[in-house]
C-alpha positions, 0 to 999 in steps of 0.5 A: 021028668028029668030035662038035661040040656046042654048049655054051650059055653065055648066061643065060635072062633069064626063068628065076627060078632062078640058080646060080653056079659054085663058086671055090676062093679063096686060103684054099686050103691045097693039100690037095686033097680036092676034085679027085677028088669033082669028077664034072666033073673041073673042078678041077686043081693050081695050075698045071695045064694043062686040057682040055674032054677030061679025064675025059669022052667028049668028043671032036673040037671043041665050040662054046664063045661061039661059037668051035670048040674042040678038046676035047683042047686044053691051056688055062692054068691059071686059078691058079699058086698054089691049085687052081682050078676051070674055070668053064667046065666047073664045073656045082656037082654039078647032076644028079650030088650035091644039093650040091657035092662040093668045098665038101662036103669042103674042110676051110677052106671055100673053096670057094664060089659064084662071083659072076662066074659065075652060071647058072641050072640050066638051063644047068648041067645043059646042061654036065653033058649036053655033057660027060657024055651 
């Protein structure tokens, strides 16, 4: 059974509230208390691959920017040398946790808000329902 869903990745100019994806930037010390507080599981070991699939339901392809994407398909990682997280799939714990887990639990504090990945709710809480219907 195939499932094609739309995942949409465009911003609503006349919403007012915008959130940002998180990024775990290079203080990163490889702990890695953040990977398993992830509800998305958008967050891999440095020089992990990814895939839309992992820990979901989804299944067959997804329309990401306007490309068919088979959900199961290994991506590159984002970082070779850090943990990182896939922007793509990140949703900062909307609709799971009042913030977001990984900055929660990172003892250096690098996890923060990704400014080159700003979202409103809106569009957050759409991922969180694409992945996690």
């Amino acid at each position: 059974m195939q499932n094609n869903k739309t995942y949409i990745a465009f911003l609503n100019s006349k919403q007012k509230t915008k959130i940002m994806a998180i990024i775990i930037t290079d203080e990163c010390i490889n702990c890695g208390a953040c990977e398993p507080e992830c509800p998305n599981n958008a967050i891999y070991e440095a020089g992990a691959e990814w895939a839309w699939s992992d820990g979901n339901q989804l299944s067959g392809s997804i329309t990401v920017n306007g490309e068919s994407v088979d959900v199961t398909r290994r991506n590159s990682p984002v970082s070779d040398d850090v943990y990182f997280i896939v922007p793509e799939k990140c949703t900062e714990c909307q609709g799971f946790h009042e913030e977001p887990q990984c900055a929660a639990v990172c003892p250096v504090d690098c996890c923060i808000p990704d400014p080159d990945h700003v979202e409103t709710e809106e569009v957050l809480l759409g991922k969180k329902q694409l992945m996690h219907p």
